[in-house]
Residue, then its C-alpha position, 0 to 999 in steps of 0.5 A: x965584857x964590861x963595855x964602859x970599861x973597854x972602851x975606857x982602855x984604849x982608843x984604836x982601831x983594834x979596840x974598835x975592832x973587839x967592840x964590834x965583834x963583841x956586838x956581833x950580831x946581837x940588839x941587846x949588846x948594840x943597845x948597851x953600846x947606843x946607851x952609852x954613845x947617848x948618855x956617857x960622859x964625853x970620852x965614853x961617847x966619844x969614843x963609843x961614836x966609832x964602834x956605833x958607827x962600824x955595828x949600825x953599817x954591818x947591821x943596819x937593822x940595829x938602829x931601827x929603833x933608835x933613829x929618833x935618838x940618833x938624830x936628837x943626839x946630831x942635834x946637840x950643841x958642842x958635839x964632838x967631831x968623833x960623834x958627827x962624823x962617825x954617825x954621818x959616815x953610817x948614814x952614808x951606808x944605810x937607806x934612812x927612813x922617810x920619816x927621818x930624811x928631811x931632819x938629815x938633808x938639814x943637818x948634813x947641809x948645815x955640816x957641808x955650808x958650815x965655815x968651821x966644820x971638820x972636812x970628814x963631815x962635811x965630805x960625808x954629809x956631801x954623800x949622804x946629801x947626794x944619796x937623797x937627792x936621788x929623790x928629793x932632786x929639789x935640793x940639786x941646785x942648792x947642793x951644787x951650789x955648796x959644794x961648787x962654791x967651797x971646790x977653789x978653797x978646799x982639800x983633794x980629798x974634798x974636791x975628789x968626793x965634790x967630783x963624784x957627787x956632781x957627776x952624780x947629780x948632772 
């Protein structure tokens, strides 16, 4: 498979599909894809940020050496809302190494505290915050306070996932 070119062809979840499958369990082929999520050009990130995201939550393991970049790459200024959402909804499904936490909790809670921010980002970034404060419980008071100051304002699908985390937290 020419990856570049596929993920050129069409954006949809089938495409999707195929992309993963093509990955399957296979480092080599996963790092072909990151590489392009990290260094295409905008569509082609863009549009790798998804099949990234479903290979790293079927296979974890797979960005084990790549947890540096990933984070480096959230980092980014402009970054496309595919790209953040697609790499915050993984993180909400693996265990994040130490190493790594305290970089996340500060990006997630810049997502959550953000005015402009997508709601899928901020409704993940919601659950990964909740996940680590499991054991960081310092960060509870201020988690709450976000999410319960945003709760009048915000969609059901917000104030439904702002629900669970609370009672998760209590």
């Amino acid at each position: 498979m020419k990856l570049r070119e596929e993920i050129l062809k069409e954006h949809s979840k089938a495409q999707c599909t195929r992309i993963v499958k093509w990955v399957g369990g296979k480092q080599e082929r996963f790092n072909e894809l990151f590489n392009l999520f990290l260094k295409g050009e905008y569509r082609v990130v863009q549009r790798a940020a998804w099949p990234v995201g479903y290979c790293v939550i079927a296979y974890p393991g797979f960005i084990t050496k790549h947890w540096g970049r990933l984070i480096k790459k959230l980092q980014e200024p402009n970054l496309h809302d595919s790209v953040k959402r697609n790499t915050i909804r993984l993180l909400q499904d693996i265990e994040i190494p130490k190493k790594y936490q305290g970089e996340i909790m500060n990006i997630c809670f810049a997502y959550l505290e953000s005015p402009t921010e997508a709601l899928a980002i901020k409704v993940f970034s919601m659950t990964v915050l909740g996940g680590l404060a499991k054991q960081y419980p310092e960060i509870i008071p201020e988690l709450k306070l976000l999410i319960e100051d945003q709760l009048p304002y915000q969609t059901a699908g917000f104030k439904s996932r702002a629900k669970k985390i609370l009672n998760l937290l209590s």
